[in-house]
N, C-alpha and C positions, 0 to 999 in steps of 0.2 A: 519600822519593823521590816516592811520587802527590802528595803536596802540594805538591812541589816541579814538580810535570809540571801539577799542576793550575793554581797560580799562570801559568806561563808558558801557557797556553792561556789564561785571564782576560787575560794583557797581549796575547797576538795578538790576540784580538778586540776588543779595548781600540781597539788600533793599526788595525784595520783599519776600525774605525766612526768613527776620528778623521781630519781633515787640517786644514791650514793655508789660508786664505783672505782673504787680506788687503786685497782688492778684485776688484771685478768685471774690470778692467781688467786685461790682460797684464802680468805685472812678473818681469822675468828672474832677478831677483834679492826673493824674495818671504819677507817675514819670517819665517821660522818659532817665533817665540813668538808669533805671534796664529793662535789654533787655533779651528775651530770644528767639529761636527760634522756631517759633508757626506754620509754614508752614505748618505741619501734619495733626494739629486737625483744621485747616484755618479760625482760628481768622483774622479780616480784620480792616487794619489799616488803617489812611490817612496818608502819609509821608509826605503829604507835609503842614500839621498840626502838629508840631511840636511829631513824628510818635505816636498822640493819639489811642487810643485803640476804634473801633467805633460797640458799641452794637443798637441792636434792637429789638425795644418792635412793640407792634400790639395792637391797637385800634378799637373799633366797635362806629360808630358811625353810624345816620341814613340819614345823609345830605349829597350830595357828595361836593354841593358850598363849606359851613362851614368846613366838614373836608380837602379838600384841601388848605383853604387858611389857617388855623390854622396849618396843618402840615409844611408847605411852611414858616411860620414867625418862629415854633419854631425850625425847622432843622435851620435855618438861627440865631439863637441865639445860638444854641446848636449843633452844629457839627458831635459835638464825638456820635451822639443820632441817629438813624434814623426808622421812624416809618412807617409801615405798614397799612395801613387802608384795613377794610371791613367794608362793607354797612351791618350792623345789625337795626333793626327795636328796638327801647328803648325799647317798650312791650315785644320782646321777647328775650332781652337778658339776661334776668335771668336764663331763662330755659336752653338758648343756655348755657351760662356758668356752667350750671350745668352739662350738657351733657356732656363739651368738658376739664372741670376742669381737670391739670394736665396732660395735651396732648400737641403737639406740635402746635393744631388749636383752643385754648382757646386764649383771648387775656388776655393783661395784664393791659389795663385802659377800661372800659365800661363808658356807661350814661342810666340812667334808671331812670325812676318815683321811688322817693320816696317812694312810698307805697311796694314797693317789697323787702325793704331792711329788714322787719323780715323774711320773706324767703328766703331773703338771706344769713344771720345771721345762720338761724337754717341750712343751708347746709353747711358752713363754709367756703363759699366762698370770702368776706372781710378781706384788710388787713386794720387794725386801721390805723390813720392819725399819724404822729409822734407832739411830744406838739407843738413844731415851729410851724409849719403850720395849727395847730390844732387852738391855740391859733391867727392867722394869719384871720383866717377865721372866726372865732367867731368875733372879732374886725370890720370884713368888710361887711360880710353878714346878712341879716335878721335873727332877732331871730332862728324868728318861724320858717324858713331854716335850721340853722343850727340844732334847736330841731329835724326835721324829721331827720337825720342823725346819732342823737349822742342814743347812748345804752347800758346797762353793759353787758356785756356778759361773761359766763360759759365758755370758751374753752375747757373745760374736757367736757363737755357734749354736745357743740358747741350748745347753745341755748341763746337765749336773754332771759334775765331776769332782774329782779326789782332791783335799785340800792339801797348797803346799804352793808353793812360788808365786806367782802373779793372785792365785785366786785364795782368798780368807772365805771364812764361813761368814755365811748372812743366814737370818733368818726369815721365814716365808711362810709362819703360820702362828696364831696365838695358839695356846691348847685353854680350849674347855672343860671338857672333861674325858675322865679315862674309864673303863670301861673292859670287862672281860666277861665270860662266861661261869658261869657257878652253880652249883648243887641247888636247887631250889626245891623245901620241901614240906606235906603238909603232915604237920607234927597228931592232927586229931585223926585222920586217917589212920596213920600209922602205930596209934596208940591204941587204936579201935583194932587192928589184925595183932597186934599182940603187944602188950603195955608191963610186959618184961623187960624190954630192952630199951637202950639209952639212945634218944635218935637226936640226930641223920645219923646213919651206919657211917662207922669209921673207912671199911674197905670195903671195895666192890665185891670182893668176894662176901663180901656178909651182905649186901646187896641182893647176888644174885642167887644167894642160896634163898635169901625171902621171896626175891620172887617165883623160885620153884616151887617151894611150898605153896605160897599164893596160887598158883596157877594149876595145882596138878589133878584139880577134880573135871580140868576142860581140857576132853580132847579133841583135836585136829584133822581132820581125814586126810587132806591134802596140805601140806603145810608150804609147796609152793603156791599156791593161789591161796594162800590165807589173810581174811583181810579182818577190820574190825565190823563184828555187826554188836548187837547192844548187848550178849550174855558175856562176850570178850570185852567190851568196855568196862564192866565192872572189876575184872581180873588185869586188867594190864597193870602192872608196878610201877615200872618206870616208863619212861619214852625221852628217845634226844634222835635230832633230828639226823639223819644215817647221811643224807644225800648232803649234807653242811660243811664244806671242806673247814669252815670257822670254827663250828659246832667242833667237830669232831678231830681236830688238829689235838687235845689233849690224851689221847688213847695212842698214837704216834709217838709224841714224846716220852709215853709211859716207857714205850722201849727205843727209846734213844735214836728214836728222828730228830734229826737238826736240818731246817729249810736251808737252804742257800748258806748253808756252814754254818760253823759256832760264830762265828760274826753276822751270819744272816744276809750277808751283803755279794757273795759269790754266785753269781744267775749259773756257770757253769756246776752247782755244788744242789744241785735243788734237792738229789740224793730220794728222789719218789721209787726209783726202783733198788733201795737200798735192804739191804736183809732186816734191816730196824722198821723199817715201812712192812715188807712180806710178815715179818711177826706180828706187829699190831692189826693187820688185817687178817689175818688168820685166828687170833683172840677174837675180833670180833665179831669172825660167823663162826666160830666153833665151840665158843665160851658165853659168849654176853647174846647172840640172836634166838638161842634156845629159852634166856629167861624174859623176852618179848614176845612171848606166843608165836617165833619165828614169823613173823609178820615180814612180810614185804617193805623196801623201803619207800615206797607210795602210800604205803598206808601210815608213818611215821612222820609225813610232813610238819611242819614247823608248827603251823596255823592248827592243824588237828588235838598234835600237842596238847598246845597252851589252851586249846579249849577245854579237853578233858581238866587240864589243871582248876584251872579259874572255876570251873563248876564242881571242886573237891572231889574227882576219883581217879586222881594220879597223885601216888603217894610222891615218887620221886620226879623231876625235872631237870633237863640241863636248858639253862636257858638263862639272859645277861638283865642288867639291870633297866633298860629299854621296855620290859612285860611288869617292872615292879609296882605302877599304877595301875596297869591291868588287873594284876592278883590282891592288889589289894581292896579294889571292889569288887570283883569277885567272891575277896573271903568276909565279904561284910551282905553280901546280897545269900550266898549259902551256907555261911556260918562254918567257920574250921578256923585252928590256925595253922600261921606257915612259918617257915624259916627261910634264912638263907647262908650256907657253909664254902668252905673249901671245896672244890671235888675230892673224894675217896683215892686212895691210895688203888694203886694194882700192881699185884705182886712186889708190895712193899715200895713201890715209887711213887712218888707223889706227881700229880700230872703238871706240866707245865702246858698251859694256854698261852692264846694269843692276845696281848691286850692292845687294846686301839683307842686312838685318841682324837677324838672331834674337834678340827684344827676353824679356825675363823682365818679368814686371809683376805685382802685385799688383790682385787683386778689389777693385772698390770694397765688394764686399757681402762679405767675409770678418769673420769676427767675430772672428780676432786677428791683429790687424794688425802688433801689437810680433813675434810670431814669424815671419809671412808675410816680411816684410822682414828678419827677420835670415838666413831660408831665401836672399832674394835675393843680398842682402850676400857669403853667402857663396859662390853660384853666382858671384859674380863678383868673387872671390878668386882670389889668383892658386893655391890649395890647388883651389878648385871650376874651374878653367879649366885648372886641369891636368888633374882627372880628364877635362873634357868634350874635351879635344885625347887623351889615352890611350884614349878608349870609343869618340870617333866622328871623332877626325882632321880636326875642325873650325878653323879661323884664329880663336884668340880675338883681341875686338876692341877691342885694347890698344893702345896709343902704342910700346909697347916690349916686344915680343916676348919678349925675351930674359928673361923674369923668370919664363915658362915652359918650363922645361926641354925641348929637343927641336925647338921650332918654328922658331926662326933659323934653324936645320941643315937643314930640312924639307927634300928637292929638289923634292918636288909641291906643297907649300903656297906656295914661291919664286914656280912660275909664279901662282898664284892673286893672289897679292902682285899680278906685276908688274901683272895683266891690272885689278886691283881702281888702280892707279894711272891709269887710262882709263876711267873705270866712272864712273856719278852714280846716288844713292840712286833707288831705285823712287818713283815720287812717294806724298806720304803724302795725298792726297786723296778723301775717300770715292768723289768720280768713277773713282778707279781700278778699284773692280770691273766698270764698262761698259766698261773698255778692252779687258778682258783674253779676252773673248769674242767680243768685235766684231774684235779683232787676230789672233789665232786661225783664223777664219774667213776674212778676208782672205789673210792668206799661202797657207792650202790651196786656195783658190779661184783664186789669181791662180798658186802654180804647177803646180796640174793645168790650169790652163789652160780651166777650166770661165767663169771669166768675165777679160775682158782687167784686166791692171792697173788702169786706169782703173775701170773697173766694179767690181773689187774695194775700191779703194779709195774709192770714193762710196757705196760700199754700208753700207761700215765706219763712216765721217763720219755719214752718215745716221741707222744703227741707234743708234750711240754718241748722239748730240744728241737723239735721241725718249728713251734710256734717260736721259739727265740733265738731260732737260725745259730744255735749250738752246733756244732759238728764233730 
């Protein structure tokens, strides 16, 4: 029996100073009769998977539910693979990756908005999609998805540019899901201030006449310094967030703002000081700020919002599919129900939003890239887009819904649908990060009323063209 204990400790350390290595390169399927011994540089194997070779990649994701159950299904398909997560915020992981590009703390699969992939492009931070999957995704995803994704790009110069002669389009991003802003509303409130009417109000104007009425037994002394205290939280109607150049990009288009042109791709066309911009913010301090308790736009922040929501005493909301778990415990912890619609027409137009799409991509600087993409591959299976619609109640951004269980049925994800059928991609132009500051400022300035529409919107045109060296 020792000789027999002592043999089997000679073979585990036999086994544990040996593995298989048959290239440098990632190979899913890697021979295991070619063995070499790897103990020094301590590659790690499983042995008792036929002694596969088991690498590791690292992901940033922003969810901790979604990314543990999606890690958890693909280690469980994929063995040889084993992934790392950090909680990285999608906004800021461009930046992050730019910082940490070619280090040992860069990951090697991100998710980010759409709109950041020309500045991502111009750092050289994307690895192209190979055709297979390229071709894969095209087939399965929305167009206009996989448009925000696909680019030609210079590599000598590591720039996006216009496709045509030397340079074809490649693509540089899976889409997961798509995503806009929409009327969010709760139908028992609203039934409770008067259960005559057919709701969500079809137009703003029948909107803002409710909230007059709503509001007209509270007066204001000073309505510049007017802020929320708790007899005004029970009177506010609506709220959308003023200071949100995203949020509030649909009130623009009501009157015929087009960012960067009807193609959206012209940085010289951004058109902020345009008579279509000067109208829509002129509507919204001299029309729509009167049926907010003239509230300041600090007192209207995003986060205030959606709390009044979630606790049932905000009939109306603009707010995207991202808060849809939120209000739905909410409306289970206060009891109401809700909906979710189109935005309201004004002045007979239907609003066009911005819709955005949560792209997966692979690091150009990841050093395996055969499992990086199969990590993508599989986020955007219909296996991985069911976990990410079960963890975070996201619209995956598929041609055909129906192939994940649950979403057709959706009633909150229906309106997000409808409102995403009015919607155009976020532009994907590096000039987009001067917009989004410069737009921002504008709306808060023009509806507190600190500088006239006009002046906000020359102000906006101005900052924007000095940041994108326009002349």
């Amino acid at each position: 029996m020792k000789k027999l204990l002592l043999l089997s400790s000679v073979l585990l350390i036999a086994l544990t100073l040996t593995g298989c290595n048959p290239s440098t390169d990632v190979d899913p399927d890697p021979d295991p009769s070619v063995c070499t011994n790897n103990a020094a540089n301590g590659t790690l194997y499983e042995f008792d998977k036929n002694q596969t070779e088991v690498v590791t990649i690292k992901v940033w994701l922003d969810d901790e539910a979604y990314a543990t159950a999606l890690i958890d299904a693909f280690e469980a398909l994929y063995p040889d693979i084993k992934v790392e997560w950090e909680q990285v915020g999608s906004v800021d992981t461009r930046q992050r990756l730019e910082t940490y590009s070619g280090s040992e703390y860069a990951a090697d699969v991100v998710v980010f908005p759409h709109d950041h992939i020309g500045a991502a492009l111009n750092s050289n931070l994307l690895y192209p999609f190979p055709d297979s999957q390229r071709e894969d995704l095209i087939d399965r995803m929305v167009s206009s998805a996989i448009g925000t994704a696909t680019s030609c790009y210079d590599s000598e110069n590591n720039v996006a540019v216009a496709c045509g002669g030397a340079f074809e389009s490649e693509l540089f991003g899976a889409p997961l899901s798509g995503e806009s802003v929409a009327l969010f509303y709760n139908r028992t409130l609203l039934e409770s201030i008067d259960d005559t009417k057919t709701y969500p109000e079809a137009t703003w104007e029948e909107i803002i006449a409710s909230a007059l009425n709503y509001n007209q037994s509270l007066v204001i002394d000073d309505p510049a310094t007017a802020d929320i205290d708790e007899s005004q939280e029970q009177k506010l109607y609506f709220a959308l967030d003023v200071g949100n150049a995203y949020d509030m990009h649909f009130v623009s288009t009501s009157f015929g703002f087009d960012l960067f042109g009807v193609d959206h791709l012209d940085k010289a066309s951004a058109n902020l000081g345009s008579t279509a911009m000067i109208n829509a913010l002129t509507w919204l301090n001299g029309t729509l700020r009167p049926a907010i308790l003239n509230l300041n736009n600090s007192s209207l922040e995003g986060e205030a919002n959606r709390t009044l929501f979630e606790t049932g005493e905000l009939a109306y909301i603009i707010d995207g599919p991202w808060s849809i778990q939120r209000y739905k415990e909410g409306s289970e912890l206060n009891t109401f129900d809700w909906g979710v619609a189109k935005i309201p027409t004004i002045n007979g137009v239907q609003p066009v939003t911005f819709s955005g799409v949560q792209i997966a991509a692979v690091s150009k600087g990841t050093s395996e890239p055969t499992a990086a993409f199969k990590f993508v591959e599989f986020m955007t299976s219909d296996e991985g887009l069911a976990i990410l619609y079960a963890e975070t109640n996201k619209l995956p951004a598929l041609k055909d819904v129906s192939t994940v269980e649950g979403v057709a049925t959706d009633v909150y994800l229906s309106g997000i649908s409808a409102q995403l059928a009015y919607s155009h991609p976020m532009p994907i132009i590096p000039e987009m990060g001067y917009f989004w500051s410069n737009a921002g400022t504008m709306y808060s300035s023009a509806w507190n009323g600190t500088a006239t529409p006009a002046e906000a919107a020359e102000t906006a045109q101005t900052g924007f063209e000095s940041q994108a060296n326009i002349s």
